[in-house]
C-alpha positions as CSV (number, residue, x, y, z in Angstrom):
1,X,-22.1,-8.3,-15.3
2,X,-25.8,-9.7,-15.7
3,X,-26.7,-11.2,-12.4
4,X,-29.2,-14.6,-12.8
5,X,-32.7,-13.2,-10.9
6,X,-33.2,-16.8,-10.1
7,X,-30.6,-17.0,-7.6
8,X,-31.3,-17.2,-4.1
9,X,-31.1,-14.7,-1.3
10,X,-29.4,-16.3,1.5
11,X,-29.7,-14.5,4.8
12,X,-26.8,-12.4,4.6
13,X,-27.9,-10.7,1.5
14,X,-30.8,-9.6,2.9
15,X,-29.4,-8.3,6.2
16,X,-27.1,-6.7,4.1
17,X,-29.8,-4.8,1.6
18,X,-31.0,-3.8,5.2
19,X,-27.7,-1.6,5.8
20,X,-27.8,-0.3,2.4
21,X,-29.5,-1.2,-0.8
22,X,-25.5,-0.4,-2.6
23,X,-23.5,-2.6,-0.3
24,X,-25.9,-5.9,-1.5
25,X,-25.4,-5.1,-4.9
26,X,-21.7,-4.2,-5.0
27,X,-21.8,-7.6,-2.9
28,X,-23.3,-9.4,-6.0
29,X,-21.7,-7.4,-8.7
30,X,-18.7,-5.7,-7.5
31,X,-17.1,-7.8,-5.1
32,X,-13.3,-6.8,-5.9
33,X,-14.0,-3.2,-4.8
34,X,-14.2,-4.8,-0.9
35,X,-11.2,-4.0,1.7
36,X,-10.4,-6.5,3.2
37,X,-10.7,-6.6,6.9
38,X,-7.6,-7.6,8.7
39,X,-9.7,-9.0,11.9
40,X,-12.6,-10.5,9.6
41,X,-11.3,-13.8,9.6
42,X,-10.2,-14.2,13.3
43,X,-14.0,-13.1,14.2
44,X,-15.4,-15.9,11.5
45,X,-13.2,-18.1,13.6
46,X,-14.1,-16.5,17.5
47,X,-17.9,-17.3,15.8
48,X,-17.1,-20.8,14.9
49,X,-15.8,-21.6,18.2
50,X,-18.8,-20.2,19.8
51,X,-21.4,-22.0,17.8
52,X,-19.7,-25.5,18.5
53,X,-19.3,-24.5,22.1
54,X,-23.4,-23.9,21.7
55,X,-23.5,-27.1,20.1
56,X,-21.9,-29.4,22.5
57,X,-24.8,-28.0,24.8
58,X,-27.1,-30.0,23.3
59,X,-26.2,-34.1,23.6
60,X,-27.4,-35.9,20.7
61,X,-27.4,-33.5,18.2
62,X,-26.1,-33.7,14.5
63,X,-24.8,-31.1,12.1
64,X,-26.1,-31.3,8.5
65,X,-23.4,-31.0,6.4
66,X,-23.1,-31.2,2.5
67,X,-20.9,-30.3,-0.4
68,X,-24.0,-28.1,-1.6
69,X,-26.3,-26.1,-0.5
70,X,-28.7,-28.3,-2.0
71,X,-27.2,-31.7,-0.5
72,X,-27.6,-29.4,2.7
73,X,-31.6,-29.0,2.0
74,X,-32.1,-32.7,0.9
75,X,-30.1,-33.8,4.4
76,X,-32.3,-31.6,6.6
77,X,-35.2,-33.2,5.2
78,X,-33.9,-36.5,5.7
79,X,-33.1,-35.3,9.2
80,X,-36.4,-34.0,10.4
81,X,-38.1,-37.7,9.6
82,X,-35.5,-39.6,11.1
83,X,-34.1,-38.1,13.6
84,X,-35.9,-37.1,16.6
85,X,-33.0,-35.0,18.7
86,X,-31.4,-31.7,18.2
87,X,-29.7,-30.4,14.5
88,X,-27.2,-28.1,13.7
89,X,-26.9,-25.9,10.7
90,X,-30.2,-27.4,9.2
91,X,-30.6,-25.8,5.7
92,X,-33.9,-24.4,4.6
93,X,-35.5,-22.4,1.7
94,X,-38.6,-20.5,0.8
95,X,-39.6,-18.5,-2.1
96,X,-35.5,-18.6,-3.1
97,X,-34.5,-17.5,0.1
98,X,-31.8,-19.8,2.1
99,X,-31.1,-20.0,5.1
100,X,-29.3,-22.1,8.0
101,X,-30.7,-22.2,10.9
102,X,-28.0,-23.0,14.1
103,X,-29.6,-25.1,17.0
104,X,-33.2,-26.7,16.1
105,X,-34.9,-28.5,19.0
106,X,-37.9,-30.1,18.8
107,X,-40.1,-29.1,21.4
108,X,-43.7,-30.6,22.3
109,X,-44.9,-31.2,18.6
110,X,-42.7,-28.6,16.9
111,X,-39.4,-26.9,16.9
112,X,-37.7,-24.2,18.7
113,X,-35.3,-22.3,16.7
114,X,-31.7,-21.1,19.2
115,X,-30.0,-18.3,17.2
116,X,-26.6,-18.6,19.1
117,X,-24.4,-14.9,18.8
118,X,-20.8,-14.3,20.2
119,X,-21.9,-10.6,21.8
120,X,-22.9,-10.3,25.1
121,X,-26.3,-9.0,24.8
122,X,-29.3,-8.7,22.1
123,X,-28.8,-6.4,19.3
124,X,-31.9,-5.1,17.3
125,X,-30.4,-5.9,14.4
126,X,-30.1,-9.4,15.7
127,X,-33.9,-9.1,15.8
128,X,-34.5,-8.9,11.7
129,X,-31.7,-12.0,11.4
130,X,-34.0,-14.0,13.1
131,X,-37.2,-12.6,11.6
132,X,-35.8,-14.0,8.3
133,X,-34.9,-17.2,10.0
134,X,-38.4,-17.3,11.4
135,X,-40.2,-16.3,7.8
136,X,-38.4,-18.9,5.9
137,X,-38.6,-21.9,8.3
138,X,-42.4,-21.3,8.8
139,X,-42.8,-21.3,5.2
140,X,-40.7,-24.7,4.4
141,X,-43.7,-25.8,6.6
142,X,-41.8,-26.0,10.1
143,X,-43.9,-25.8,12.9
144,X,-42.2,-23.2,15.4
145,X,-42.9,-23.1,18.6
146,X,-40.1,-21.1,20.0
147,X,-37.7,-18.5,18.7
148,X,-34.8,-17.7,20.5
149,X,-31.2,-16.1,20.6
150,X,-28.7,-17.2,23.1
151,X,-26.2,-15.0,23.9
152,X,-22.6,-15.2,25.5
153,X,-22.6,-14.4,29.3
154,X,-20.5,-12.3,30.6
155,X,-20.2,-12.9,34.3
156,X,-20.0,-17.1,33.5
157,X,-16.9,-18.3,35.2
158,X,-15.4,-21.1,33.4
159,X,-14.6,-23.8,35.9
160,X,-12.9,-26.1,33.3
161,X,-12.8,-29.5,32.3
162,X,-14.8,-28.2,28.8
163,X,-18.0,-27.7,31.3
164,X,-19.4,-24.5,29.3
165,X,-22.9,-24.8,30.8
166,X,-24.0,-21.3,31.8
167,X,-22.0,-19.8,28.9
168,X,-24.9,-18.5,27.2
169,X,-28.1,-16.5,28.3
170,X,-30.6,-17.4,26.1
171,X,-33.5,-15.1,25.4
172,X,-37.2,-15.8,24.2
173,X,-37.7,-13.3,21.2
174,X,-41.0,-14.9,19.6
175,X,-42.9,-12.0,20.1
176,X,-40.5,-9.2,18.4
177,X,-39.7,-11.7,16.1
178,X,-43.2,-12.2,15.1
179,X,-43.6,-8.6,15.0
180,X,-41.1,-8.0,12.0
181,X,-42.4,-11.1,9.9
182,X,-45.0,-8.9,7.8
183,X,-42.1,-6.9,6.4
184,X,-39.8,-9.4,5.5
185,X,-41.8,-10.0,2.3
186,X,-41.0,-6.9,1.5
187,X,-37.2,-7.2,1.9
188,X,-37.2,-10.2,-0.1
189,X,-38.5,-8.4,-2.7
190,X,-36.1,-5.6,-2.8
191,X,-33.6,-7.8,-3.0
192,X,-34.7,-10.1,-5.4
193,X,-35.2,-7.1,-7.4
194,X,-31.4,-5.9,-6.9
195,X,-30.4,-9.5,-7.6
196,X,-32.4,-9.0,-11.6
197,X,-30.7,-5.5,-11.9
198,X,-27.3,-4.4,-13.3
199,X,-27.6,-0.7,-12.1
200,X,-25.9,0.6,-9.7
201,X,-28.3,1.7,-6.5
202,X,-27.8,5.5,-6.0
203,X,-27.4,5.7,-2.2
204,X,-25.1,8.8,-0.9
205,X,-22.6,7.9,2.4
206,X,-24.1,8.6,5.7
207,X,-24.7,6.8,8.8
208,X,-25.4,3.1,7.5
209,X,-21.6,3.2,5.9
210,X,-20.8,1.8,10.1
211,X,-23.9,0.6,11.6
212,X,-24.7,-1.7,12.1
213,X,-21.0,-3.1,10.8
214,X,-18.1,-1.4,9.1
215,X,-19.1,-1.5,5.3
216,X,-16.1,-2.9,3.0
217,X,-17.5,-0.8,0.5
218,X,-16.4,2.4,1.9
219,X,-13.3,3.3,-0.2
220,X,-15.3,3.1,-3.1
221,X,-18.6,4.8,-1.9
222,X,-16.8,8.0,-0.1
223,X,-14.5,9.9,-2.0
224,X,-10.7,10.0,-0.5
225,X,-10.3,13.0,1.8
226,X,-8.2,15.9,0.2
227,X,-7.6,17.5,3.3
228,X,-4.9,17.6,4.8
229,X,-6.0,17.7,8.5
230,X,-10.1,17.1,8.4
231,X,-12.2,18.8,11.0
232,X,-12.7,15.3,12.1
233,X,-9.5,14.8,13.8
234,X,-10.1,17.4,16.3
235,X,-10.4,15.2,19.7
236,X,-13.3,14.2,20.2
237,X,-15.3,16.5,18.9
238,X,-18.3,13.6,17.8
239,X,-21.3,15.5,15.6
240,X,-19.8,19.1,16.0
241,X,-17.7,18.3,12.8
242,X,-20.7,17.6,10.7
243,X,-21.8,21.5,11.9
244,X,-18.5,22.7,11.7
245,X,-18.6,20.7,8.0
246,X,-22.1,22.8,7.1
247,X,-20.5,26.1,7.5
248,X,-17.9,24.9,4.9
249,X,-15.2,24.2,7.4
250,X,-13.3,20.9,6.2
251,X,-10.0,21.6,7.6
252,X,-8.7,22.2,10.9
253,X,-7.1,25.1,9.9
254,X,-10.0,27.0,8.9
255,X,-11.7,26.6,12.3
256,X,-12.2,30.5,13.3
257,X,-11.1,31.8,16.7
258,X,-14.7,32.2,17.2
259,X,-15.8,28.8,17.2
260,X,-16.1,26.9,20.8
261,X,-13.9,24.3,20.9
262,X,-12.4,22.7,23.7
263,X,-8.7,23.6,25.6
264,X,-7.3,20.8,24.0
265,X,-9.1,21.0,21.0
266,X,-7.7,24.3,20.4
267,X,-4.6,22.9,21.4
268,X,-4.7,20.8,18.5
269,X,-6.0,23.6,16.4
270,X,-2.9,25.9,17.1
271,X,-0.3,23.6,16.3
272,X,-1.9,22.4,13.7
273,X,-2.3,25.9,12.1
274,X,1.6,26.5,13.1
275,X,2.8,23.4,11.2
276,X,5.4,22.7,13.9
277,X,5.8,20.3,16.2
278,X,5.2,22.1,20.0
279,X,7.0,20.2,23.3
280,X,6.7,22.1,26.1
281,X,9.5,22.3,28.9
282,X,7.8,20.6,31.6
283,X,8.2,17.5,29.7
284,X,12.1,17.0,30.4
285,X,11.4,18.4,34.0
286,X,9.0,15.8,34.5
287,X,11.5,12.7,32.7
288,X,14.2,13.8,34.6
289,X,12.7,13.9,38.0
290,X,12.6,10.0,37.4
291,X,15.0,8.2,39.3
292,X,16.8,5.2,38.2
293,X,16.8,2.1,36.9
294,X,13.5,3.0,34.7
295,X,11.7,-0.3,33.2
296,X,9.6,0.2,30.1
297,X,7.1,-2.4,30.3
298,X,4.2,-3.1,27.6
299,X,1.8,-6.3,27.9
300,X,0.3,-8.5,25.4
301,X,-3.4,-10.0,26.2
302,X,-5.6,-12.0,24.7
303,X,-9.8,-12.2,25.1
304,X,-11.4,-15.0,24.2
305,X,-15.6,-15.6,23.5
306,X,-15.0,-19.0,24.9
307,X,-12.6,-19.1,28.0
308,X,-10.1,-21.8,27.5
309,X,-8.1,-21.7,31.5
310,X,-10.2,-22.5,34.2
311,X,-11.1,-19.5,36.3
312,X,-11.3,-16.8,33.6
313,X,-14.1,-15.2,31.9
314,X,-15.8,-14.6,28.3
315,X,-13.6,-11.6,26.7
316,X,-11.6,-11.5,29.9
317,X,-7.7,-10.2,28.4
318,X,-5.7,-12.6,29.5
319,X,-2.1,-11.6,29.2
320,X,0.5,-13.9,27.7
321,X,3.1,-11.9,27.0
322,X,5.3,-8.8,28.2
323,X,8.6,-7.4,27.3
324,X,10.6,-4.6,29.6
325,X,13.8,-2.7,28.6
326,X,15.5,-2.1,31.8
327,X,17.9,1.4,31.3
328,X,20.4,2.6,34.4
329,X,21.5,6.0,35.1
330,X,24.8,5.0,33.0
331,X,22.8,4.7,29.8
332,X,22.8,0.8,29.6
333,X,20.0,-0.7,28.1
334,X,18.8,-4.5,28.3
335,X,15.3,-6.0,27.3
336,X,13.9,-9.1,29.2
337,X,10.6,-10.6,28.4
338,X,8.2,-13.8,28.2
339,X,6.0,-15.3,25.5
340,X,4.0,-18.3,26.9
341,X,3.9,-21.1,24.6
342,X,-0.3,-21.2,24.2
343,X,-0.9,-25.0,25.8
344,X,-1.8,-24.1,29.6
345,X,-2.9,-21.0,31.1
346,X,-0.5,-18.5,30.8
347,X,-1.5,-16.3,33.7
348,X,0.6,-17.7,36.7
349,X,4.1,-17.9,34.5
350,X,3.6,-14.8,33.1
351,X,2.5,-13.1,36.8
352,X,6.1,-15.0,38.3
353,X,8.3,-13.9,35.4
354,X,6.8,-10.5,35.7
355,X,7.7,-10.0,39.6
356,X,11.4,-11.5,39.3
357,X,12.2,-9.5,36.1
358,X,10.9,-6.3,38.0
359,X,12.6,-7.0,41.2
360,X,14.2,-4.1,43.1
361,X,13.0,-0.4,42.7
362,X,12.4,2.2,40.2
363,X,9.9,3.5,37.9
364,X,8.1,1.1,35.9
365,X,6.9,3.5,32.4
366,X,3.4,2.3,30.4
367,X,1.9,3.9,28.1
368,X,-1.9,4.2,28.7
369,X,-1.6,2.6,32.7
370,X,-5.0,2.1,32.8
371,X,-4.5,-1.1,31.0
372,X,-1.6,-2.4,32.6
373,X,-2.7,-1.4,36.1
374,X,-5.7,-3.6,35.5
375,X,-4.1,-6.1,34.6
376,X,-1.8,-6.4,37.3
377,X,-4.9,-6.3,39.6
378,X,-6.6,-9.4,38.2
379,X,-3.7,-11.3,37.8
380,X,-3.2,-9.7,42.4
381,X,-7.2,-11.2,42.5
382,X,-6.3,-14.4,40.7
383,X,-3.1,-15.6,42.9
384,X,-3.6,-14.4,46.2
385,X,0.1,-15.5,47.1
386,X,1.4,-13.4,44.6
387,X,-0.7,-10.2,45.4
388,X,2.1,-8.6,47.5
389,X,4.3,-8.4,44.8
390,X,2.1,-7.9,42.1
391,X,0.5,-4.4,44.2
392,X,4.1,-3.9,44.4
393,X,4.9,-3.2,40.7
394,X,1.4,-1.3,40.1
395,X,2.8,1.4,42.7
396,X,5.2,2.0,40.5
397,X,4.0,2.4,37.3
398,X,4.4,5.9,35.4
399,X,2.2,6.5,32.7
400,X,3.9,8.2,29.8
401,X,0.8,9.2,28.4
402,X,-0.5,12.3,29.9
403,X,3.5,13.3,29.9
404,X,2.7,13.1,26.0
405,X,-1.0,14.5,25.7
406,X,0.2,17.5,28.2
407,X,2.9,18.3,26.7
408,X,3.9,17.3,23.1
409,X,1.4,17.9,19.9
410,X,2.6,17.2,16.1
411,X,0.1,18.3,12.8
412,X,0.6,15.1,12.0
413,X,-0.7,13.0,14.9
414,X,-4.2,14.0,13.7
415,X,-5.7,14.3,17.0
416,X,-4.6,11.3,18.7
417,X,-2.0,10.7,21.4
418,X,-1.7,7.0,21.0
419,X,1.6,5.3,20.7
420,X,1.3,4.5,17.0
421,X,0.7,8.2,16.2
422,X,3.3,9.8,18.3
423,X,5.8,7.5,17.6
424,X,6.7,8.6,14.0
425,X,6.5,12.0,14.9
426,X,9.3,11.6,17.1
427,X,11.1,8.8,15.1
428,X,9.9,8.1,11.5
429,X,12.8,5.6,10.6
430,X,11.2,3.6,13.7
431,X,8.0,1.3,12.5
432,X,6.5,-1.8,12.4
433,X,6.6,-2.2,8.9
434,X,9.2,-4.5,8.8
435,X,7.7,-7.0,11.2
436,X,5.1,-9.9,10.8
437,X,2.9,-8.9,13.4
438,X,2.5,-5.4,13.7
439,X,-0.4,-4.3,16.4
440,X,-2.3,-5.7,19.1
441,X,-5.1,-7.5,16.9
442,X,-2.4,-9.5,15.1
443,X,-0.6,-10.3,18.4
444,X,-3.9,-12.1,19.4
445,X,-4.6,-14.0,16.3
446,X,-0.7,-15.1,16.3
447,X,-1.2,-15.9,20.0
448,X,-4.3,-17.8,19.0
449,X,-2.9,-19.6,16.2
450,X,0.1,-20.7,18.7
451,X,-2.8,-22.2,20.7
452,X,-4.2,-25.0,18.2
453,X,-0.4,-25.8,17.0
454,X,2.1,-28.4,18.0
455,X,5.0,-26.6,20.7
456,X,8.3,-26.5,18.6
457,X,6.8,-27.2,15.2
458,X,8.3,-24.6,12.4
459,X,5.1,-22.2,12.2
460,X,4.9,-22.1,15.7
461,X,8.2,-20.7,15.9
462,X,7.9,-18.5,13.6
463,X,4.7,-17.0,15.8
464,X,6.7,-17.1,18.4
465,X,9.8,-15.3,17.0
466,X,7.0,-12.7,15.9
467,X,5.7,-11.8,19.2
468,X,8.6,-11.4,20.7
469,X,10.1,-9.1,18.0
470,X,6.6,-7.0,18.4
471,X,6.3,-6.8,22.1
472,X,10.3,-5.8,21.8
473,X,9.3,-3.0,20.0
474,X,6.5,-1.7,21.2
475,X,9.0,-1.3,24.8
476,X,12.0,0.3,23.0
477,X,9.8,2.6,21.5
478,X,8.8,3.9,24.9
479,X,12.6,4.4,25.3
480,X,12.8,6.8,22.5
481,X,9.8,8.4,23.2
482,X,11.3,9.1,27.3
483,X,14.6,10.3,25.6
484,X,12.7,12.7,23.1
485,X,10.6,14.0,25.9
486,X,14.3,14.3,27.8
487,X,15.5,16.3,25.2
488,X,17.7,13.4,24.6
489,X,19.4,13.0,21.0
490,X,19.3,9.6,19.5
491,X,22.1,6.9,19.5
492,X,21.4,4.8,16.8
């Protein structure tokens, strides 16, 4: 349990004593208590990619590398007398606090430290991670003459053929970073001081347990809700649950008549106090107005930090992947789809697939249009030949969700009308729990993976096989959310 008070603070820790003082130390003592995050490795990656992109901006630089932090510190110093261009992930330490620093130029007689950051603006958190960057290097004796943070950019265009110049905007922050160097001495000390003891910091949950980052510690620091249905689920209702948590009101169902809530709010209130499921009639009026065929069509996309396809944009979802089950009046049902293999741009196949799969008439259901429709419009902007019938399919797309916020509330949704909370209302024996990639974020990091591996190799088919047995879902369960609303009974 004792902790060694002579190990170093790396930069990290100390951003992480500046969320709260508990989080470092569980960090150092506690670590097995951490969830873990599904999505924390795919971001570690997304970052990785975005520092080499940074790096490859800058011809004739080296990365220090080492098996040791240490070998890392006796390479940098090597480095700085014999090298005279750009490094990457020099290593530096001062008064047992570590740091690497990403892009060091030199820069008339000194150095200009480039913190480089996948967002697409500057944080002010981002502020006190280069303050520490800035207090170290200036005391191993460097000689800064610039401090800056580049940033991704989010109207840059890729053009292609790897030119990423214009990626990031980069952004002189001497001045505020100047500004917070007095009080890193202090930090350093705290946590120096946390490092030395084996008590546990007393620090209650509030506000730091999700800014400026989702704490891992959370499960252990907040007790497990007993309620059945917290005040919190009530739709949007932000801060008023921490008033309607003063007055003692932890459940839904204790809400008073008295207190303002909004229409749907109250809604939710209702039900929830009823402990029955409510589907109003206009539902099946409003399903079976639909003519026929009716396509059920969901779309996979994927956003990249560093566009890889030529005409497409940092963060811009580019789809690679839909699936439709196609039903006639008769009761047939058929799926179709298309999974792009992750070597070229996927846009063009996917847009022509799309449009012959979809040909003819009908409604074409989403769930949540708004994403879809938008879609569909950049792919319209993006092939000008296809825009016709592209525009085409968008007219007739019929959003299933308002039909299911309007109309249909369970307890046990919780407040939220998205697919994954209706759906087992409706049909419990119907999850993803059976399938290796069960929600969007895995769909990307799948898709991802597909990306860096060999077409037709064993793991990329099973990614493959994965996708298409998600995407497949995530259609049929419209189905059987159309036939509930219907007042449909199932088949299967």
């Amino acid at each position: 349990m004792q902790q060694d008070p002579g190990v170093s603070l790396s930069k990290s820790k100390i951003l992480s004593l500046l969320q709260c003082p508990k989080r470092l130390w569980l960090e150092l003592y506690r670590p097995e208590l951490a969830l873990v995050d599904e999505g924390v490795q795919a971001r570690l990656e997304a970052g990785n990619q975005v520092g080499k992109t940074a790096q490859g901006l800058f011809p004739g630089g080296i990365e220090v590398e080492g098996q040791s932090m240490e070998e890392r510190f006796q390479k940098t110093r090597e480095l700085l007398r014999s090298h005279s261009g750009p490094l990457f992930e020099a290593a530096f330490r001062h008064n047992n606090v570590r740091v690497m620093a990403d892009i060091l130029l030199p820069s008339a007689g000194g150095f200009t430290l480039i913190e480089v950051k996948s967002a697409t603006s500057v944080k002010d958190y981002y502020l006190r991670d280069i303050a520490v960057q800035t207090w170290v290097l200036q005391g191993a004796g460097l000689d800064l003459r610039g401090i800056e943070l580049a940033v991704i950019d989010s109207s840059f265009v890729y053009p292609g053929s790897g030119d990423y110049r214009g990626l990031f905007a980069r952004y002189d922050v001497s001045q505020e970073a100047k500004s917070l160097l007095p009080d890193v001495p202090g930090w350093v000390a705290e946590g120096q001081a946390l490092l030395a003891s084996a008590v546990e910091p007393i620090q209650p949950p509030g506000d730091q347990c999700g800014t400026p980052f989702p704490c891992p510690f959370q499960g252990y620091c907040i007790p497990p809700e007993t309620t059945e249905y917290p005040v919190e689920c009530l739709p949007r209702i932000g801060n008023t649950a921490k008033t309607l948590r003063s007055q003692g009101l932890r459940d839904i169902r204790d809400v008073p008549d008295s207190f303002p809530l909004s229409a749907v709010q109250s809604r939710v209130r209702e039900v929830t106090k009823g402990g029955k499921a409510v589907l109003s009639a206009a539902a099946k009026d409003t399903i079976n107005s639909l003519p026929w065929p009716r396509w059920y069509m969901d779309f996979e996309t994927i956003g990249l930090a560093v566009p890889q396809w030529a005409g497409t944009r940092p963060y811009q979802q580019v789809p690679f992947q839909w699936s439709c089950h196609v039903e006639t009046a008769d009761g047939t049902l058929r799926q179709c789809g298309y999974l792009a293999d992750g070597d070229v741009d996927p846009r063009r196949a996917f847009a022509e697939s799309l449009i012959a799969a979809l040909a003819g008439s009908g409604p074409v259901l989403v769930y949540n249009a708004a994403f879809e429709k938008r879609i569909l419009n950049e792919m319209a902007a993006a092939f000008p030949d296809l825009a016709g019938e592209l525009n085409s399919i968008t007219a007739r797309v019929f959003d299933l969700l308002p039909v299911a916020r309007e109309h249909y509330y369970h307890p046990d949704m919780r407040g939220s009308w998205s697919l994954k909370s209706v759906l087992p209302t409706v049909a419990p024996e119907l999850t993803y729990e059976d399938l290796s990639v069960s929600h969007g974020e895995e769909a990307q990091g799948a898709f991802q993976k597909m990306m860096d591996m060999r077409k037709g190799s064993a793991e990329h088919e099973t990614l493959r096989k994965s996708l298409l047995e998600y995407c497949e879902r995530d259609t049929y369960a419209m189905v059987v959310l159309a036939h509930f609303f219907a007042g449909k009974k199932r088949k299967d």
